[in-house]
Residue, then its C-alpha position, 0 to 999 in steps of 0.5 A: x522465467x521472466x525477469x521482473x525488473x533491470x538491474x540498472x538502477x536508473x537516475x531520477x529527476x523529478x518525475x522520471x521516465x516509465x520505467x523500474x525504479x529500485x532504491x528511490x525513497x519514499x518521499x521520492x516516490x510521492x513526487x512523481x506527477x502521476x496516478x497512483x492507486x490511493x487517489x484513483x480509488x478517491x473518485x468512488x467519493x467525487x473528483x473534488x476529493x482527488x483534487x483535495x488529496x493531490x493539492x495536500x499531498x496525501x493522508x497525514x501520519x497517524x499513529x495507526x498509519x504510523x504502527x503500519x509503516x514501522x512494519x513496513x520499514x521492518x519487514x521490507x528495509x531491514x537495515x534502514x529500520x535499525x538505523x532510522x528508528x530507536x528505542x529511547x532509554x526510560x529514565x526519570x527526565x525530573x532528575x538532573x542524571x535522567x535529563x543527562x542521560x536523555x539529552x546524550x542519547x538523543x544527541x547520539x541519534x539526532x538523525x533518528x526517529x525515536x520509537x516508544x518500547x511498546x510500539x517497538x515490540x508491536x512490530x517485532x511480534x507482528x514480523x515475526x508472527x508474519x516471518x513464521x508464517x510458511x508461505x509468507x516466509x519462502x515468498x519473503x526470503x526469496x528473490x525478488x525485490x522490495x520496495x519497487x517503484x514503477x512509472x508507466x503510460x497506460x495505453x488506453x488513457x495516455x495517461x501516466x500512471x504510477x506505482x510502488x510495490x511492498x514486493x515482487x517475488x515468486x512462490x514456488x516459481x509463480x510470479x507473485x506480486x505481494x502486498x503487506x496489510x496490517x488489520x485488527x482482523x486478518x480472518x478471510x471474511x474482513x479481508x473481502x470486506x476490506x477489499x471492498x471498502x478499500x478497493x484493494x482490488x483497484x489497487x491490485x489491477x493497477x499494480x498488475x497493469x504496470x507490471x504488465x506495461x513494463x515487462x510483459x509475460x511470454x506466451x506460456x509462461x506463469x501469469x502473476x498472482x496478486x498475494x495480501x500478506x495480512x497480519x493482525x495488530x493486536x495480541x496474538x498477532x495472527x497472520x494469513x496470506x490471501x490470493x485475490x481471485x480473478x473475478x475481484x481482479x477484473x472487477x478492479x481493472x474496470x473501475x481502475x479503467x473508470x477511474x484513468x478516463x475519469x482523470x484524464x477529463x478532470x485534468x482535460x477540463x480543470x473541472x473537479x467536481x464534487x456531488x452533483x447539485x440539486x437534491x436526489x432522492x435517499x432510501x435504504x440500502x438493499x440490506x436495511x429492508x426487513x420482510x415481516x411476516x404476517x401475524x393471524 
């Protein structure tokens, strides 16, 4: 069986060697010069807007994003959950004991981040619908690793090329790679909706592509799996598990492969266009066209 990642944990300076990297934080992770699957997938709009998400360094904390990384942190860093983030008491903050009582907590837990009760149970109830899931349950209990960060040169582009992984584990002895997604509509026919949208499959093949450059499968052994661990963020928190299929698969790596070539001559040029200029023609997407029939 193969051995997915080193148990060395390897130093790292601002942008590292290819390699496995476990333990590195997040913010870490973010300074690594290299392309990742979230800014590869921006070139379905135009360059210009790769260039835009690089210079400001990525999506800004919402409170969607916000409820989707608290369940990350829960389910993949339990121990840094319970010491980062806390629920403040409810007190009365008008009366001199409420402001008394407030200003001791916060000083007591200067270093974390203050989750309100509702947030705090939402993301209870989401990993425990998820953790009761069973097959979600044996890949999350099982070995492997979270929070994996990987570097590696992609061989056709030359360029250098990065990733961090919720999980890589085995279900039933397959290598799995596994990827946590917080929806309002975990049901399989939002999921391929959001795969399209998202281009959770260009993200799925440039995962699997680093794996692969990093550790690559023997001949004969189980080839991995990409799974979506998905789990509703609305009552009653429903979760499912989704494999993408090999199809969705190749479909990502050609447009991942795209997206590298594409990289590479903007980085080449300096040239991050954006739509092109002068006018084009506009009509209706395929579906919006209705077929009458005709009366008599």
């Amino acid at each position: 069986m193969t051995v997915e990642t080193p148990d060395a944990v390897v130093e790292t300076p601002k942008t590292p060697k290819p390699g496995f990297y476990r333990d590195i934080d997040f913010d870490t992770y973010a300074g690594w010069d290299a392309a990742n699957a979230s800014t590869l997938n921006l070139f379905a709009k135009t360059p210009a807007h790769v260039r835009h998400n690089l210079d400001t360094g990525g999506k800004k904390r919402t409170k969607s994003l916000d409820l989707g990384w608290l369940f990350h942190v829960l389910m993949l860093e339990p121990e840094r959950f319970k010491k980062d983030f806390v629920v403040p008491p409810k007190v009365d903050g008008r009366t001199k004991d409420g402001k008394a009582t407030r200003a001791k907590f916060q000083a007591e837990h200067e270093n974390a981040e203050l989750v309100d009760i509702d947030t705090f149970s939402k993301v209870k109830a989401m990993a425990n619908s998820l953790t009761t899931h069973p097959t979600a349950a044996e890949f999350l209990s099982g070995r492997g690793h979270n929070e994996l960060s990987l570097l590696w040169v992609d061989r056709e582009t030359e360029v250098l090329c990065k990733a961090r992984i919720d999980r890589v584990g085995y279900e039933n002895e397959w290598p799995v790679v596994g990827d946590l997604k917080t929806a309002r509509d975990a049901s399989r026919f939002a999921m391929e909706k959001a795969i399209a949208s998202y281009g959770y499959h260009v993200q799925a093949a440039h995962y699997l592509a680093g794996l692969e450059a990093l550790s690559p499968i023997p001949d004969g052994n189980p080839f991995r799996r990409f799974h979506f661990f998905v789990v509703e963020h609305e009552p009653p928190y429903c979760a499912a598990v989704y494999e993408i299929t090999d199809e969705a698969l190749e479909e990502g790596l050609q447009k991942r492969d795209r997206y590298l070539r594409k990289w590479r001559e903007c980085n080449e040029t300096n040239n991050w266009h954006g739509y092109p200029l002068g006018v084009e023609y506009v009509s209706l997407p395929p579906w919006a066209f209705k077929h009458y029939e005709d009366i008599s």
